[in-house]
N, C-alpha and C positions, 0 to 999 in steps of 0.2 A: 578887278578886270580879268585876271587869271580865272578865276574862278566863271567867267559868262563864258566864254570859247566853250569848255567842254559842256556846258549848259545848254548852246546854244548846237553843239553838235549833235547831242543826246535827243535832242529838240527836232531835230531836223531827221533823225533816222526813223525816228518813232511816228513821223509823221509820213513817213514813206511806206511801212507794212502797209497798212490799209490797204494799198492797191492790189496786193494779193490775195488779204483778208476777207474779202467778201463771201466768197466759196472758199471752206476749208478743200484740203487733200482727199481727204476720207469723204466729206461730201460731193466732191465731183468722181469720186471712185464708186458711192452709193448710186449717183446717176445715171452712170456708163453702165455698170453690171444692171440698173431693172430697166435700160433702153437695150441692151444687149442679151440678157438671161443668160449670161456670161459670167466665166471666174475670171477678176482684177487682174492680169502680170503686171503692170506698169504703171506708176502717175507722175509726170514732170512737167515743168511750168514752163511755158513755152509762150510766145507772142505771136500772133495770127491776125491779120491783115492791119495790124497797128493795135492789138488790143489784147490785154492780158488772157490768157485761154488756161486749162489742162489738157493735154495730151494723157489721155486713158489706154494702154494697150488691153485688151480681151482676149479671152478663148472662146468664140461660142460655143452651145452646144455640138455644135456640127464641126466643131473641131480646127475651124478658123479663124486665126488673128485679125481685129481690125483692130482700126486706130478711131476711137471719139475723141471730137475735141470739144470739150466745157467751156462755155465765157465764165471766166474768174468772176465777174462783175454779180453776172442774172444768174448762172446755173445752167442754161440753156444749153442744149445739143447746137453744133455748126450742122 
């Protein structure tokens, strides 16, 4: 019985990545930069109107910061 707890916690976290896991880091940073033609400063995982996203900050060419946000889930531009 000692031995299912920690089994059953192990169990339980490894079942929770997933929800981030859909789109890696590096793939919603490939996203942002060929929607933007931008160099990457930023990627942090953020929730956006109830649903897991990435927050991309960019440089565009022309020298300004925006913010894309990725659905974690599709890839998708918001």
């Amino acid at each position: 019985m000692k031995l299912l707890y920690p089994l059953f916690g192990a169990l339980m976290l490894a079942l929770a990545v997933p929800a981030w896991a859909d789109v890696s880091r590096d793939e919603a940073a490939a996203v942002a930069q060929r929607a933007s033609a931008g160099r990457v400063l930023a990627v942090e995982k953020v929730e956006h109107q109830g649903r897991a996203a990435w927050r991309v900050k960019v440089l565009t060419p022309q020298g300004e910061v925006k913010v894309i946000l990725i659905d974690a889930a599709s890839g998708r531009t918001y």
